[in-house]
C-alpha positions in Angstrom: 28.4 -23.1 -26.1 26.1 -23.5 -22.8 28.7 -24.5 -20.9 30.7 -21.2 -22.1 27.7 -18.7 -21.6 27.2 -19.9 -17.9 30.9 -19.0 -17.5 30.0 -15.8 -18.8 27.1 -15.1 -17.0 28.3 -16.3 -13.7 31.6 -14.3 -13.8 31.3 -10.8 -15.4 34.0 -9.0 -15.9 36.3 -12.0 -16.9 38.9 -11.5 -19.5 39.3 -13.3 -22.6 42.8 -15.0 -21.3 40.9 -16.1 -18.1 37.7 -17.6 -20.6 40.1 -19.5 -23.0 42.3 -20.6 -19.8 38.7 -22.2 -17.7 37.1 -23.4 -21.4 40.3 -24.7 -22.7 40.3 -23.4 -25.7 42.3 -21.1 -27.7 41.7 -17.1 -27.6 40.4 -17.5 -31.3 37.6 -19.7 -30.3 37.5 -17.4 -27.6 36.7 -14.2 -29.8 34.3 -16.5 -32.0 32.2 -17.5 -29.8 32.2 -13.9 -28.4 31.4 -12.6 -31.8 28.4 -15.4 -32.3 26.7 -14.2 -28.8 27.4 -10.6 -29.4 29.2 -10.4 -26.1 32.7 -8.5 -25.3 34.9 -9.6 -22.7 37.7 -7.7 -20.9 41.3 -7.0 -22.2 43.7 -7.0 -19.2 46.1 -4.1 -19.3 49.5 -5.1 -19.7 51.8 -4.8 -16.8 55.3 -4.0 -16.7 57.5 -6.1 -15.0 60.5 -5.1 -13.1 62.5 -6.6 -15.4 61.0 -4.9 -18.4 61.8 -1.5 -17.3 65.1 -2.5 -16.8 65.8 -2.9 -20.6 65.9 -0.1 -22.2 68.2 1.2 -19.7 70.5 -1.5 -20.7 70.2 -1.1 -24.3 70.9 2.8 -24.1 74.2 1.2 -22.6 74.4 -0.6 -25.1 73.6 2.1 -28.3 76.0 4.3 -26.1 78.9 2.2 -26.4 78.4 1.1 -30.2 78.3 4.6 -30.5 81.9 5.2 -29.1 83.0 2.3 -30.9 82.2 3.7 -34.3 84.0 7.0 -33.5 87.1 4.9 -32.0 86.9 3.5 -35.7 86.3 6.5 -37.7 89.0 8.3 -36.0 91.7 5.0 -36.4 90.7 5.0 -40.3 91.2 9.0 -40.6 94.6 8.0 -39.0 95.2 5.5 -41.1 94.4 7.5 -44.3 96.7 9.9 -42.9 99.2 8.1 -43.0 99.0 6.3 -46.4 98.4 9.4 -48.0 101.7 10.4 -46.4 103.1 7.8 -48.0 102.2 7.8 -51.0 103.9 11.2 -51.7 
């Protein structure tokens, strides 16, 4: 716990991630030990990578062609009923 508030004090404005990381210890122990000293440490923001950004894009692709498969299908069944009704008579 010395060892942890000298890391602390030495480097303010160090994250949680970059605590557990130079302690070697998981975030939970992290956030404990936080809690017991009645310290807070900084949250990173997330950042968005390039290939994040790039995925919804693709899945609108993807949702738009589902989309024209299921009215492909609906109109092939409406066919179809078509002509078994036809049929039928």
């Amino acid at each position: 716990m010395h060892k942890f508030k000298a890391y602390v004090k030495d480097n303010p404005g160090a994250s949680y991630v970059e605590a557990s990381k130079v302690m070697q210890r998981t975030s939970r122990t992290i956030h404990r030990w936080c809690e017991e000293l009645g310290i807070k440490l900084t949250t990173p923001a997330l950042k968005s990578t390039a290939e994040e950004k790039r995925i919804p894009n693709e899945l609108n692709g993807v949702i738009d062609e589902a989309n024209r498969n299921v009215e492909y299908l609906r109109a092939c069944c409406i066919n179809l009923f078509h002509k078994l009704s036809g049929m039928v008579r």
